[in-house]
N, C-alpha and C positions, 0 to 999 in steps of 0.2 A: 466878148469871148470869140472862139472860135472854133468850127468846129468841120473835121476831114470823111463826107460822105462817102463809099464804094456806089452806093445805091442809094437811092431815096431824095427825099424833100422834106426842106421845114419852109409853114407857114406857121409865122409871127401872128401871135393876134394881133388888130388893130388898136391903138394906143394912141396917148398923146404923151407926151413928155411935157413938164413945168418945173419950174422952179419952186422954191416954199414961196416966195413970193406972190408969183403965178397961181395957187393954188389959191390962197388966201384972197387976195383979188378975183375969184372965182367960184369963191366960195366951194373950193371941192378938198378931196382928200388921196389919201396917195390909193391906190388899188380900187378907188369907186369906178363903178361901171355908169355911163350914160353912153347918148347916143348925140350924135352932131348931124347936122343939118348942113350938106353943101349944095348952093347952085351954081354948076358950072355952064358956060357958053349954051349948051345946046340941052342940056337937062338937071332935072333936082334931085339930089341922092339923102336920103336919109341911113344912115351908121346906124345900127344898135351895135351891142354889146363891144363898145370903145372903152378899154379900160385906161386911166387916170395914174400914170408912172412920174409921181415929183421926187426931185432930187435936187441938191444945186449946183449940180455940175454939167442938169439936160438944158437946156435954151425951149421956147415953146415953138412945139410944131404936132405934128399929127403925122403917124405912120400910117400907110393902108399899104396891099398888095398892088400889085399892075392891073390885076385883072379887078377890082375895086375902085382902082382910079378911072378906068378904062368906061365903068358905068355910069361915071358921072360925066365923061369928058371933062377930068380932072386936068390943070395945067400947076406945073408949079407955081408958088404964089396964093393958089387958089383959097379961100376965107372959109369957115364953116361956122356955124350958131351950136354951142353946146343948150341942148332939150332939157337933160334931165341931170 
């Protein structure tokens, strides 16, 4: 969707997108909440509250903010360990 601010900010929670495929290969479900584990170049960032969005029309990746990616010295490409 889309949508036309005069004022303001949206912050998306963090997410991963899957496939049903994906999920099941992962043993997760659509709306679970876990936490992933990234080490980037220069430090280790642990996610909580990463909520679990399958459909099969997402490809797998993992959303974060800038200022998120920014504390892991996230690059694109970058791999994460789902915890929980």
């Amino acid at each position: 969707g889309e949508v036309d601010l005069d004022q303001g900010v949206i912050a998306a929670k963090r997410h991963i997108h899957m496939t049903p495929a994906d999920a099941e290969k992962y043993e997760l479900r659509d709306r679970q909440i876990v936490s992933v584990k990234v080490d980037g170049e220069e430090r280790s960032t642990i996610y909580g509250d990463v909520v679990v969005r399958v459909s099969d029309k997402f490809a797998l990746a993992m959303h974060i903010d800038t200022d998120e990616g920014n504390a892991a010295c996230a690059k694109p490409g970058l791999m994460g360990e789902i915890l929980d």
